[in-house]
N, CA, C and O of each residue as an XYZ file, in Angstrom:
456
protein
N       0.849     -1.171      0.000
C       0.000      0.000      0.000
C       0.899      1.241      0.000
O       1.842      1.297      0.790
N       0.675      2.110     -0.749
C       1.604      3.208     -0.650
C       0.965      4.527      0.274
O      -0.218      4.507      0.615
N       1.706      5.457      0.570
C       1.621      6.023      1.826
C       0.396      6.876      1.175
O      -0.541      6.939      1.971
N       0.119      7.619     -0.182
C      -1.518      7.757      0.095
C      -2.471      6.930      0.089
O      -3.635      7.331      0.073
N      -2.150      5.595      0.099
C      -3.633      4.632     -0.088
C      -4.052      4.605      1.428
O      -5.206      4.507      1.847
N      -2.593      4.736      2.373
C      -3.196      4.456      3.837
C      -4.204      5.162      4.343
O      -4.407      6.354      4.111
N      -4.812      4.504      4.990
C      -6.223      5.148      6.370
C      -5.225      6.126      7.035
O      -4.065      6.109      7.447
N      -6.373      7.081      6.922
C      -6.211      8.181      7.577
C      -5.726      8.094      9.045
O      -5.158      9.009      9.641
N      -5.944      7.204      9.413
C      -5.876      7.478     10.871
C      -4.430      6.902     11.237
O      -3.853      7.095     12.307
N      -3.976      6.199     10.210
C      -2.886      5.281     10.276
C      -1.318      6.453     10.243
O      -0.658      6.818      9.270
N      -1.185      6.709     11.406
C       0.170      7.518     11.530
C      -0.251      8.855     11.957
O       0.395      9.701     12.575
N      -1.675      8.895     11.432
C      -1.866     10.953     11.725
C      -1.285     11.652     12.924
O      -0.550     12.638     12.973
N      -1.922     10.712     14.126
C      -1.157     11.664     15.229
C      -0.102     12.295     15.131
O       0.145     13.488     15.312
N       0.697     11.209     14.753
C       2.382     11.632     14.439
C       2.339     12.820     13.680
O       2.838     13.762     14.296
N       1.985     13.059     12.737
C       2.313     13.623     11.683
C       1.640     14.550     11.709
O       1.872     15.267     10.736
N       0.586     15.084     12.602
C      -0.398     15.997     12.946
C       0.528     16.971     14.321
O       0.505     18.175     14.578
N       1.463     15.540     15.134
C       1.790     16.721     16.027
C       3.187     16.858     15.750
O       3.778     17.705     16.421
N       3.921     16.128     14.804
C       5.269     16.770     14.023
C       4.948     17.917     13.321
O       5.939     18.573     12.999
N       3.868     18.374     12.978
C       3.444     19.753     11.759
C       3.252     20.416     12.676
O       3.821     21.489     12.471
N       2.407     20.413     14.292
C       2.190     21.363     15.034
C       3.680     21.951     16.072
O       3.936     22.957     16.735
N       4.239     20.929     15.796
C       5.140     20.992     16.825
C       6.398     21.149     16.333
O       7.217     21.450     17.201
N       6.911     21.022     15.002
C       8.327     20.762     14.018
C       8.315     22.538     13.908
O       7.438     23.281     14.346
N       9.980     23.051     12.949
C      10.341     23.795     12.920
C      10.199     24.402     11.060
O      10.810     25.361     10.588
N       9.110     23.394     10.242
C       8.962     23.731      9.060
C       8.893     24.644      8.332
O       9.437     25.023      7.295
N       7.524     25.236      9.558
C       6.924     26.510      8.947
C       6.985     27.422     10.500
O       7.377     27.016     11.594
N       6.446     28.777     10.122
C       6.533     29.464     11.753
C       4.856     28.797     12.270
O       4.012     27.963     11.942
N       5.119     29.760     13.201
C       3.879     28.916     14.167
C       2.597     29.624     13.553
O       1.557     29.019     13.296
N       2.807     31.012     13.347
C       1.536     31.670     12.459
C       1.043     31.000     11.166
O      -0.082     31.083     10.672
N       2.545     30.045     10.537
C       1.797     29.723      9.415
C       0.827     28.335      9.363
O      -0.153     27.958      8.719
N       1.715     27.796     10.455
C       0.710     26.452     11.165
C      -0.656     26.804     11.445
O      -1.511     26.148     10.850
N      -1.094     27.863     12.368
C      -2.042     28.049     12.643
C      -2.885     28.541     11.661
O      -4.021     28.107     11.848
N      -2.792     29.426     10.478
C      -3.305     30.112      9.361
C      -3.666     28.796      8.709
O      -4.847     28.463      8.608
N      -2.745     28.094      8.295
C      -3.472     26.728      7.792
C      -4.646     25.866      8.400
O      -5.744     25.418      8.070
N      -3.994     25.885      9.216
C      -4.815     24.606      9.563
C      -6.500     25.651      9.940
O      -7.607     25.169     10.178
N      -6.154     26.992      9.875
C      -7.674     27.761     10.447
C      -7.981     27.629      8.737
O      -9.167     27.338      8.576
N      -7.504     27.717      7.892
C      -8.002     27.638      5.929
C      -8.667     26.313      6.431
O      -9.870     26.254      6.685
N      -7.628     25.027      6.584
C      -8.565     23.745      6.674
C      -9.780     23.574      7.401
O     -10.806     22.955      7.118
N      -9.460     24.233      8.375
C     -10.860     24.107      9.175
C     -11.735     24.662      8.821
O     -12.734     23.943      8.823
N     -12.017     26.217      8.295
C     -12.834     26.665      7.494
C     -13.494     25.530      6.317
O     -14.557     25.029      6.683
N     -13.149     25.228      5.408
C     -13.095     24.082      4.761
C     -14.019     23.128      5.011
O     -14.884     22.652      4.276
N     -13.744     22.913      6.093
C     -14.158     21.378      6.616
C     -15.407     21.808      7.009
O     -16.286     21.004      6.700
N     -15.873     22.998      7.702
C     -17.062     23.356      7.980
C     -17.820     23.719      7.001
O     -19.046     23.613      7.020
N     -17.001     24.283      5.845
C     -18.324     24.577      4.584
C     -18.634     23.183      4.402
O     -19.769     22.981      4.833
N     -18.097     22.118      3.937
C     -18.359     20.267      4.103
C     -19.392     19.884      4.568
O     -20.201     19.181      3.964
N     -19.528     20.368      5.908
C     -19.731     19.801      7.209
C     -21.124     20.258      6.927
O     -22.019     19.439      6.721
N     -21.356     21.722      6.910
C     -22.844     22.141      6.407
C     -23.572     21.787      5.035
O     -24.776     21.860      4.788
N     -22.737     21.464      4.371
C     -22.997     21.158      2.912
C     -23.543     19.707      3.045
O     -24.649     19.444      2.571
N     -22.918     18.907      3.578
C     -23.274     17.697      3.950
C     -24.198     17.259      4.802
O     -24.645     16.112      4.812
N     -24.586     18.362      5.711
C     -26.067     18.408      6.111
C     -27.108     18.376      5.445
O     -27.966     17.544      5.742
N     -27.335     19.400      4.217
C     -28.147     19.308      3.344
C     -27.658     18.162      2.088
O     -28.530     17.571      1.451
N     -26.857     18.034      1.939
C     -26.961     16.821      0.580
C     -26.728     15.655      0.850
O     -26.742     14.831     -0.064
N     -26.455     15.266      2.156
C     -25.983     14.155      2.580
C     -25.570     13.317      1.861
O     -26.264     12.401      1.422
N     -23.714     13.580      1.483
C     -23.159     12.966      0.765
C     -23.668     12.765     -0.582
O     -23.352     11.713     -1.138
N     -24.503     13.710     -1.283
C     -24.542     13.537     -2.478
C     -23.145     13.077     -3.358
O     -22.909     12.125     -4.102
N     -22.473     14.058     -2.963
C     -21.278     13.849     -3.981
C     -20.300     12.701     -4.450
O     -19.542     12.664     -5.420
N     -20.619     11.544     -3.208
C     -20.332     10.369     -3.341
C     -20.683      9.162     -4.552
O     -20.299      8.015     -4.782
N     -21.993     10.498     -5.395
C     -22.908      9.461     -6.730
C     -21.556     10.064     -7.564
O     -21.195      9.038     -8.140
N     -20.637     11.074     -7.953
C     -20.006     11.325     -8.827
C     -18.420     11.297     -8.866
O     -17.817     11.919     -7.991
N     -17.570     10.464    -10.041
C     -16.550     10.028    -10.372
C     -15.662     11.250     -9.647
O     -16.135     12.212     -9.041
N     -14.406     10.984     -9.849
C     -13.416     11.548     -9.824
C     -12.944     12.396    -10.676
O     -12.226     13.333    -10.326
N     -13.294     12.171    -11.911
C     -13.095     13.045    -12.762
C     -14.046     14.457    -12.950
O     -13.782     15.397    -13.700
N     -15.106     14.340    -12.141
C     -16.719     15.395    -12.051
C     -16.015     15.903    -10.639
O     -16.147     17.120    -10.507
N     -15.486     15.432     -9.837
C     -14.967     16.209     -8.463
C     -13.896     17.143     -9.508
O     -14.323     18.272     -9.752
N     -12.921     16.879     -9.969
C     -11.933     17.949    -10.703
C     -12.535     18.666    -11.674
O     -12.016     19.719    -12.045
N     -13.622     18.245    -12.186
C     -14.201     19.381    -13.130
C     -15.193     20.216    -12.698
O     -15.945     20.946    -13.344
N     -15.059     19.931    -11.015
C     -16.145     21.189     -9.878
C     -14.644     22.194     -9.570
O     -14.526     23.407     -9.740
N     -14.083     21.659     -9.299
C     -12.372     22.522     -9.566
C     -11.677     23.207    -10.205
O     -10.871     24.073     -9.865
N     -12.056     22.731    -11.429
C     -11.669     23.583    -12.821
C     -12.725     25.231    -12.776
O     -12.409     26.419    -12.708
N     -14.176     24.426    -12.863
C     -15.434     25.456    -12.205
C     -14.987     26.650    -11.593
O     -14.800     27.732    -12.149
N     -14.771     26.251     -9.938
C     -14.629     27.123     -9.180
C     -13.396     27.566     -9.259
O     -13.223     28.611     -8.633
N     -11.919     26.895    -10.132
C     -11.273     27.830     -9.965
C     -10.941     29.081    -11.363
O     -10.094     29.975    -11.343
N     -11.738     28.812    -12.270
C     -12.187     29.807    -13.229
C     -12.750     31.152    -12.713
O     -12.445     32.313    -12.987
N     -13.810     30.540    -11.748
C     -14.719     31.725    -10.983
C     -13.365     32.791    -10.199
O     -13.318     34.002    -10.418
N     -12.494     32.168     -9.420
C     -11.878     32.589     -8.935
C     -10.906     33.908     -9.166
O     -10.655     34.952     -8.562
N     -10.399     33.079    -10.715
C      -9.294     33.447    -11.241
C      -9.917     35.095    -12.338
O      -9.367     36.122    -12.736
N     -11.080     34.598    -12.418
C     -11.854     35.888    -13.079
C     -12.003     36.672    -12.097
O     -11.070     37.467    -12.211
N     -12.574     36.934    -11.236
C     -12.842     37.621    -10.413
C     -11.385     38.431     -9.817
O     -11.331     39.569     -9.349
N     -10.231     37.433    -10.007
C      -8.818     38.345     -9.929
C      -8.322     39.280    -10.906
O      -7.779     40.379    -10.799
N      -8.652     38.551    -11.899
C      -7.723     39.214    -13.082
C      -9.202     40.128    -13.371
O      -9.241     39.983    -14.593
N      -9.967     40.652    -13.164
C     -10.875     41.899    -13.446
C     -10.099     42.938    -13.132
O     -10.434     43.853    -13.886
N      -9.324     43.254    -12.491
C      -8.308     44.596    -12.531
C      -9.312     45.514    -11.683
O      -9.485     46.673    -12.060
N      -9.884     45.102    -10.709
C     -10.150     46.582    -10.312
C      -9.982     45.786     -8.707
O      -9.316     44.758     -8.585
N     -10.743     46.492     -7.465
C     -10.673     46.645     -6.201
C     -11.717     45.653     -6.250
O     -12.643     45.817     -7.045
N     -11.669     44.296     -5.238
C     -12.784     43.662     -5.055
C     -13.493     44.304     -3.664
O     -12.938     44.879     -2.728
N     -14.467     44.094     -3.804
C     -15.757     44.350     -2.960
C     -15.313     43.056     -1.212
O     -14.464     42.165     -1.183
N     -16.016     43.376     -0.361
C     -15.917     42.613      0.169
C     -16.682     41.901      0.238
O     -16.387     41.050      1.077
N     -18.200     41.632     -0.502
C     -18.821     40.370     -0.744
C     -18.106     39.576     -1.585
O     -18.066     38.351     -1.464
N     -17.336     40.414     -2.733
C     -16.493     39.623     -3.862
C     -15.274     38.961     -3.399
O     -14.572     38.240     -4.108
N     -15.064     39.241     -2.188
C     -13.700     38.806     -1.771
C     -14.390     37.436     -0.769
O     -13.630     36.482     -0.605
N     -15.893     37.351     -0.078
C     -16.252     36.504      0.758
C     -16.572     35.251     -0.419
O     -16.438     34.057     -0.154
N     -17.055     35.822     -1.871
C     -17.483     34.859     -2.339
C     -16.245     34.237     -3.118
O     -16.486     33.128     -3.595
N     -15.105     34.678     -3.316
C     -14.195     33.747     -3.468
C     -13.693     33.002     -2.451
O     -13.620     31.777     -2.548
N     -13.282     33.685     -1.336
C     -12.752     32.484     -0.173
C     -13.765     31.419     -0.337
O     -13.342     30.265     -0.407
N     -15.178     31.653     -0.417
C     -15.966     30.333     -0.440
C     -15.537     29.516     -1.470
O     -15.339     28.405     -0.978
N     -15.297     29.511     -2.644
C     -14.908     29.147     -3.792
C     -13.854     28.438     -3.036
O     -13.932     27.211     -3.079
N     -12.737     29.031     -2.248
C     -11.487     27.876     -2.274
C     -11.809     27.067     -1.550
O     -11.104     26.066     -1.423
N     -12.963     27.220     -0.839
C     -13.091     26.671      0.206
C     -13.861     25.102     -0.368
O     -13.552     23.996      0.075
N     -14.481     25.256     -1.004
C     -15.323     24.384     -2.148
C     -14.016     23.505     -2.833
O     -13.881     22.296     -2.642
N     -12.980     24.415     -3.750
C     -11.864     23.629     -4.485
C     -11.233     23.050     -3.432
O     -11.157     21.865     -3.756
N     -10.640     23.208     -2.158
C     -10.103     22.244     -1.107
C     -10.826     20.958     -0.694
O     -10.175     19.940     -0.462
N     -12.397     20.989     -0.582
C     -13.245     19.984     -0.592
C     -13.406     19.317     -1.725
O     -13.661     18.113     -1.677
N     -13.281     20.014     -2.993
C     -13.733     18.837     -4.047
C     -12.789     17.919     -4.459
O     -13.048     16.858     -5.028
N     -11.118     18.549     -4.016
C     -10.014     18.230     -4.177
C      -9.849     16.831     -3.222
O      -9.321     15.770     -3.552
N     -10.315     17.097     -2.265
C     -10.527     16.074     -1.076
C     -10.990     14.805     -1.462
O     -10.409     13.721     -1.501
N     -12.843     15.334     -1.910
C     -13.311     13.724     -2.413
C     -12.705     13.441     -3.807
O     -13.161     12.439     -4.358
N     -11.792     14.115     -4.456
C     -11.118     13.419     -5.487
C     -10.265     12.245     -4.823
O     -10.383     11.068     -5.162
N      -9.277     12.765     -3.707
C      -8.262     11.868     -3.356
C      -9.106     10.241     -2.927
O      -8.997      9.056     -3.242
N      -9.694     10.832     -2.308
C     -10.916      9.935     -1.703
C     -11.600      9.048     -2.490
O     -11.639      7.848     -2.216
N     -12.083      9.474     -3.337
C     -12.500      8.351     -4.425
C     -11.595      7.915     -5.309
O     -11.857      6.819     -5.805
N     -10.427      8.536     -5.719
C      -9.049      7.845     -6.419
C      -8.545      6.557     -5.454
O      -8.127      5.492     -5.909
N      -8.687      6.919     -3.878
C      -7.961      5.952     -3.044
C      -8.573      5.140     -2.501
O      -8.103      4.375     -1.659
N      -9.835      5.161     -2.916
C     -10.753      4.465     -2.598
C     -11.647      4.236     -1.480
O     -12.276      3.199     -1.269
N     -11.649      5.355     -0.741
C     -11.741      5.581      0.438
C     -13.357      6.767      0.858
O     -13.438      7.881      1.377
N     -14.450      5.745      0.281
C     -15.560      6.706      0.190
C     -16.737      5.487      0.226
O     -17.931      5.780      0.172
């Protein structure tokens, strides 16, 4: 089995408190992350309230082409050249927040793990 096919749970501690605790990144950038992931996980988390796991009916290849999607939306909304708004700036963080999740059940259904 290679080290992404493994279960999640298989080593995480370690490797959850070597990232919190190692000298990789500074400690702000540890925490900034892992507050992006967690954000993340809660758009999921509510999303998955209402669709309950819908997304589990569609391939791997339809998770990266919700990716391609949202990161078009994204990338337009940058390159417009002017000052974004701050709804325009809330509705992209949602957007990454979406491409980190769809990115997710890609790995997930590539590894088989869904």
């Amino acid at each position: 089995m290679t080290e992404f096919a493994k279960p999640a749970t298989e080593g995480l501690r370690e490797i959850v408190l070597g990232f919190l605790s190692g000298n990789e990144i500074s400690e702000t950038d540890r925490e900034q992350y892992l507050e992006v992931i967690a954000s993340a996980l809660l758009v999921h988390l509510d999303r998955e309230r209402v669709r309950m796991g819908l997304w589990k009916e569609y391939p791997a290849k339809d998770q990266m082409s919700q990716v391609r999607v949202k990161t078009d939306r994204v990338l337009r909304s940058l390159e417009r050249g002017f000052e974004m708004t701050e709804d325009m700036k809330e509705n992209a963080i949602e957007e990454c927040y979406d491409i980190i999740n769809y990115a997710i059940f890609t790995v997930r259904i590539l590894t088989g793990r869904i």
